[in-house]
Structure formats: structure tokens, C-alpha cells
N, C-alpha and C positions, 0 to 999 in steps of 0.2 A: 706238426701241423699238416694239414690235412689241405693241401692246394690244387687249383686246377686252372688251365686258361682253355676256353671255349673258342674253338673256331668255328665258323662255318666254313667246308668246301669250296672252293672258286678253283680249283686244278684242275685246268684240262688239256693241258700238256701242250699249250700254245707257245711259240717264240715270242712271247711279252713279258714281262715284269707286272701285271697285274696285283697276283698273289704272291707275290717275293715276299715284298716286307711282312703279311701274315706268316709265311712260311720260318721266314728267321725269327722271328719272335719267337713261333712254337721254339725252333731250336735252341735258342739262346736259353729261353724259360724253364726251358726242359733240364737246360743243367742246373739249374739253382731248383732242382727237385719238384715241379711242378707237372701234375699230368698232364698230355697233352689229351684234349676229346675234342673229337672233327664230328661234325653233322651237315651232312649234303643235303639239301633243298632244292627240288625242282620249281624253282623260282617261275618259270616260265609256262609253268603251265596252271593254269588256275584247277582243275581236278586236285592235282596233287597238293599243291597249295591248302585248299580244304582239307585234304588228307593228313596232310603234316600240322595244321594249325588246331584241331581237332580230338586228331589221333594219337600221332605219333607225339607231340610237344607234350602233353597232360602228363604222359608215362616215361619221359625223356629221362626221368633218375629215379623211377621206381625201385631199382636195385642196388642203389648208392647211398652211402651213407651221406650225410649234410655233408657239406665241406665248410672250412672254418674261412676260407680265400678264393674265390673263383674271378679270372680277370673272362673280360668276353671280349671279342675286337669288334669292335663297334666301325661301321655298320655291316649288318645282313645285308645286301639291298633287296628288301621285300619290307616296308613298314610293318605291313598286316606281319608277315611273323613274328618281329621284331618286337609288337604290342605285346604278344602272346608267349613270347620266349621268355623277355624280363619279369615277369612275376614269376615264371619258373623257377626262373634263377634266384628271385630274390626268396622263394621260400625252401631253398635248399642250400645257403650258403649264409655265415655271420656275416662275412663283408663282401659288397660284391664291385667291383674297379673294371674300368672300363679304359683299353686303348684306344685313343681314337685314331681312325684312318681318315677319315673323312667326314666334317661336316656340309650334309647333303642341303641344306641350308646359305650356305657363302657359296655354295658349287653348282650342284643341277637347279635348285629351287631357290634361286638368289631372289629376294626381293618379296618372296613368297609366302606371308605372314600365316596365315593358317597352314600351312606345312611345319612353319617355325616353331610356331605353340604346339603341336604335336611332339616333334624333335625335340623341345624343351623338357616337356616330361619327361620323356624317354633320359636323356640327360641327368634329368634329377630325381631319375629314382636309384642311381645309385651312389656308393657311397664315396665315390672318389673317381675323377680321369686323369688318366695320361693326354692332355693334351700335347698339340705341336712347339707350340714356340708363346712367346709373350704377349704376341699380337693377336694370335688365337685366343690366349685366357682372355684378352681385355675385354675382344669381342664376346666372349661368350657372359664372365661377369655385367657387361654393360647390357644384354639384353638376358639378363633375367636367369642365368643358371647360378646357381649356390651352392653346388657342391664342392670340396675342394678339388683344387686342380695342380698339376706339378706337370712343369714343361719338359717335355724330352731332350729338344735341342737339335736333335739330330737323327736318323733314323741306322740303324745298325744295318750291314749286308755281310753275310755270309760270304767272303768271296773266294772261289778256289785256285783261281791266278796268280802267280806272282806278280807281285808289285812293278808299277813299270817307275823303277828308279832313275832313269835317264836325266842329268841336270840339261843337257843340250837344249838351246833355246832354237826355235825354226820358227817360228810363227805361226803355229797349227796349230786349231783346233777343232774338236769333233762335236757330234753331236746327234745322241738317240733318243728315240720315241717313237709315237705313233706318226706316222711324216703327214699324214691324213689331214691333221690338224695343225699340223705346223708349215701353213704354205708361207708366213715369211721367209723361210728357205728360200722359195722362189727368187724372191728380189734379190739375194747377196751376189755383189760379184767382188770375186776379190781381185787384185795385181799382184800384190807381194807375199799376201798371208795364202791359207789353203784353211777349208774345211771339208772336213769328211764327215757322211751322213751315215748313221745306221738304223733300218727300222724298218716296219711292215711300208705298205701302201706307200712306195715312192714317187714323184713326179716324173712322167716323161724328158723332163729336160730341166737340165740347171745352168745355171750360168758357170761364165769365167771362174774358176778357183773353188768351184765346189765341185766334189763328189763321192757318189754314194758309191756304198761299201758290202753293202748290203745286211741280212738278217740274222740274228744269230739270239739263242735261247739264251738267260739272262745270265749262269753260268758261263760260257762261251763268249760270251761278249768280252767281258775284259780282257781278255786276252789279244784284241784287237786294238785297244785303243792304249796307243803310243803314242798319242795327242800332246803337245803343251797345254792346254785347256779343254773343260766338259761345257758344253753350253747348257744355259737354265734358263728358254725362252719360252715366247707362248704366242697364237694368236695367225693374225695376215698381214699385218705391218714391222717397221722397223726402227719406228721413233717409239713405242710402249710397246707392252703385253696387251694385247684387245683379249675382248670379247669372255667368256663366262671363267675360260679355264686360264685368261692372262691376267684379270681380274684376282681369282683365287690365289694368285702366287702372292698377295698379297698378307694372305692367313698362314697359307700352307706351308710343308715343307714335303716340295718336291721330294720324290722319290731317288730322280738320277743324280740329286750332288751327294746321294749315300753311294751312288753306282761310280759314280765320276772319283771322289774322297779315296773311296777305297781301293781303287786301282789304282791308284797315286799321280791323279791328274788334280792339279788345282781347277778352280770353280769361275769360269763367266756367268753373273749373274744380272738379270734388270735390278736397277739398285729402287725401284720399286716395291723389290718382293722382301716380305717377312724375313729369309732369311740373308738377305742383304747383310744384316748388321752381324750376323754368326760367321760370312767367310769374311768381311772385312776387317772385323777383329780380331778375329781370329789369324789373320793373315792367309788366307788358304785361298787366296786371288783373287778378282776385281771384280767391283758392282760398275754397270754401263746406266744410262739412259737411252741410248740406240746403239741400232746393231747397222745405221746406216755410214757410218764409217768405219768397219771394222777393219781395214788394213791401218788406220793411223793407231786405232786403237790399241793393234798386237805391236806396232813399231812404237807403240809410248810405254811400253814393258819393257827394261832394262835387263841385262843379263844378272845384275845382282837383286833386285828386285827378284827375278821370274825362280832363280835357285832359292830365296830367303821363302817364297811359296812352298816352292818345294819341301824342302825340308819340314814345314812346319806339316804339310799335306801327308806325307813318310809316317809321321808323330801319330796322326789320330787316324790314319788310314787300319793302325795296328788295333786300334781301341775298338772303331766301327766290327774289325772283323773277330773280335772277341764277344761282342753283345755288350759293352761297357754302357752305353746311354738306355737300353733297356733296363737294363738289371739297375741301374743307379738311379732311375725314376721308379722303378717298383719297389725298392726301398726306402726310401723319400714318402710313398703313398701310403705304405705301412707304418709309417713312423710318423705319421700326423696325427 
């Protein structure tokens, strides 16, 4: 068979995690015999835009044979390409599957009904997604998509650090992103616990028991964090997730408890978000309601408790960094 996953470009050699998770897909896909084909867009500038949507997309497989499989990682962010890509795709491949990264719908254009109906189509022109999790498919079948869908669970990271196996408990935990948008940071103070921050755009000043650590490219990073816990927050407060992108943690699955998982840090989670119910049954460490008590919170984790995370974190840390949850939803998609 004749396979291929379509990325678009997003690498620009920034200290973020952006394009991580496309990046290990390609990789992961790439070993289960899959071509990889990158296509760069200048997104930003409307000339080019016309150029590519025009030009360059009409003739995008002129010299390719069909393909019998082609996934694309859904989204572009450029709609206008986007329109003009999927019929591409759909008239040079039998099946064509979709991972998604992001529904721009629950996230940038929450509430946003004619964006919605746009995104829909788009959705349902093709034959099958890799959605996030369970609470994503509900949302997505209750408003109107019908293609099938097969949950990921998790998202895989490539990660080239060893493991930080440490069972020692201290009551630490860490915590990376963009800090830009994560001013609940601000309010924490701790007594007994400690958290450490890594990420672009830090605040001039933190309270008692937090500090930043500074930045490091998404490879590099774990190698830093010898944390008891990864935090998976969002927002300017400390009783919920606010605002668009603490809301969304309610669909999504974050990116950093694949970053957190695979370094062999268990997962602080708002027991709000989607994937609440994946580390607590999983046992791979604690869903919160606030992050305004977090020293009783780290002192209500027991040393047998905090090793039994452990361990089980050891287990699927080996799995993330194989590509096991992509490659087991791409078969899954195949087989419907």
C-alpha cells in the first residue's frame, strides 16, 4: 500500500513545543512505512497565500501516483488553504484520515457558530479522525460530525532523556509552557512544597516556593525536570482553568502530560480537564480542583501512593516514547 501523512511546516527552530507533537507523528509514522511530505505556507502573508492557494495546491501531486492512505494533521492554521487543500487530497487518495491537533472551534473561535459550520465540513469530508479523547468525540458527534472517530488517549513524545526514575518524594513540582499565559503562576506561594517554572515570557517576580528555571528547546527540557509532579494548568486564577485556553482543557489533551508522562514525572491535573479521568485511572497522579492549597495538597500524597504513580508513569513513559498510541489509533482507523 501506497501511504502518506501530510504535514504542513510550523518549524522554526523556536524553544517551544509547538510543532513537537506533528513532528513525532511524522516520526513514529514514518516507521510503520508511511511517507512523510512537509509543505510550507506562508500563512502570513496574504500575496503568498493567493499564490499557494491558486498555484502551488492545484499542482501539489501532479507527479504522484494516487495514494491508497494519506492522514493530514489537521489543522493548517489558514482556513482559506485548508478549503482548498482537502479536495486536493480527497481526489488523489482512496482514504483520506485526519489527526487532529486542534479543534479551532472549542479553542480560538469557541462559541463561534459560522466558523463551526465551516470546520464541520471540513471534518466531514473525510473518511475517518484521530480524535483526542472521549469527550472530544462526544462533542464533536453531538454537534453534527459523522465520520468515524477513534480516540488517541494520549499523545506520543519522542523523548531523548533518560528517564528520571527517582522514587524519592520531596514535594516538588514543575511546571512548562508559555508563562505569558499562565499568570496563575503569580498567586502560588508555597511553605513546604517548591515549584519550578520553565518557559518563554517569565514574570518579573514570584512568590515564596516558586522558581523559574528558565528555557530550554523541547528535546532539552526533560532533561531538567526531576520534579515529583508536571503541572496541567491554564488561565489567571487558582480555584479553575479560566478563560478560552482553561476552558479547552476540558476537550483537549494537553500536550505537556505527553512531555511530563515521558520523562517519568507523574501528572497534576484540574480534575476539570478531559484528561482527568486518563491519569486517574490510570494511576499516573492526581486530578486538583485548586491549585490554591497546593502545599496540603503535595503533604496529602503519601510515600506509597507517590512510588505506586511512579511506577505505573516508568510503564507508559516506555510506550509514549515508542509511538504506541499513534500507531494503535492508525490501526484502529484502518480496521473500521
Amino acid at each position: 500500500m501506497k501511504k502518506a501523512i501530510f504535514t504542513v511546516e510550523e518549524y522554526d527552530g523556536a524553544s517551544n513545543a509547538g510543532p513537537k507533537a506533528k513532528v513525532d507523528i511524522d516520526h513514529y509514522l514514518s516507521q510503520e512505512g508511511f511517507q512523510v511530505i512537509h509543505q510550507r505556507f506562508q500563512v502570513h502573508s496574504k500575496i503568498q497565500k493567493f499564490k499557494d492557494a491558486f498555484w502551488m495546491i492545484p499542482h501539489l501531486f501532479d507527479h504522484t501516483a494516487k495514494f491508497d492512505e494519506l492522514i493530514f494533521q489537521y489543522p493548517t492554521y489558514s482556513s482559506f488553504l485548508m478549503r482548498r487543500l482537502i479536495p486536493k487530497f480527497r481526489s488523489n487518495t482512496n482514504k483520506l484520515y485526519f489527526v487532529i491537533h486542534d479543534v479551532e472551534s472549542l479553542r480560538i473561535f469557541s462559541g463561534n457558530k459560522d466558523y463551526w459550520q465551516g470546520e464541520r465540513l471540513l471534518l466531514n469530508s473525510s473518511d475517518g479522525l484521530i480524535v483526542h479523547n472521549a469527550r472530544m468525540a462526544k462533542w464533536l458527534k453531538d454537534n453534527g460530525v459523522t465520520v468515524p472517530m477513534v480516540e488517541l488517549g494520549v499523545f506520543d513524545y519522542d523523548n531523548p532523556q533518560d528517564l528520571n526514575k527517582d522514587m524519592t518524594y520531596r514535594k516538588e513540582v514543575c511546571y512548562a509552557g508559555n508563562l505569558f499565559k499562565s499568570s496563575f503562576l503569580n498567586k502560588i506561594e508555597l511553605t513546604n512544597g517548591k515549584l519550578q517554572i520553565f518557559g518563554s515570557n517569565p514574570s518579573d517576580h514570584y512568590h515564596h516556593g516558586v522558581e523559574y528555571m528558565g528555557q530550554f528547546t523541547p528535546e532539552e527540557l526533560p532533561k531538567h525536570l526531576t520534579q515529583n509532579f508536571g503541572l496541567v494548568w491554564d488561565g489567571d486564577v487558582l480555584d479553575t482553568c479560566g478563560g478560552k485556553y482553561g476552558d479547552y482543557m476540558r476537550y483537549n489533551n494537553p500536550h505537556k502530560i505527553s512531555l511530563y508522562l515521558s520523562s517519568g514525572l507523574p501528572v497534576m491535573i484540574w480534575k476539570q480537564a478531559a484528561e482527568a479521568s486518563f491519569i486517574v485511572e490510570n494511576q499516573l497522579g492526581i486530578a486538583v480542583e485548586s491549585l490554591e492549597n497546593l502545599d496540603q495538597v503535595l503533604a496529602s500524597v503519601s510515600e506509597e501512593q507517590f512510588i505506586t504513580y511512579k511506577q505505573n508513569v516508568l510503564k507508559i513513559a516506555e510506550k509514549l516514547r515508542s509511538g504506541y498510541f499513534i500507531k494503535q489509533a492508525v490501526e484502529k482507523l484502518e480496521n473500521l
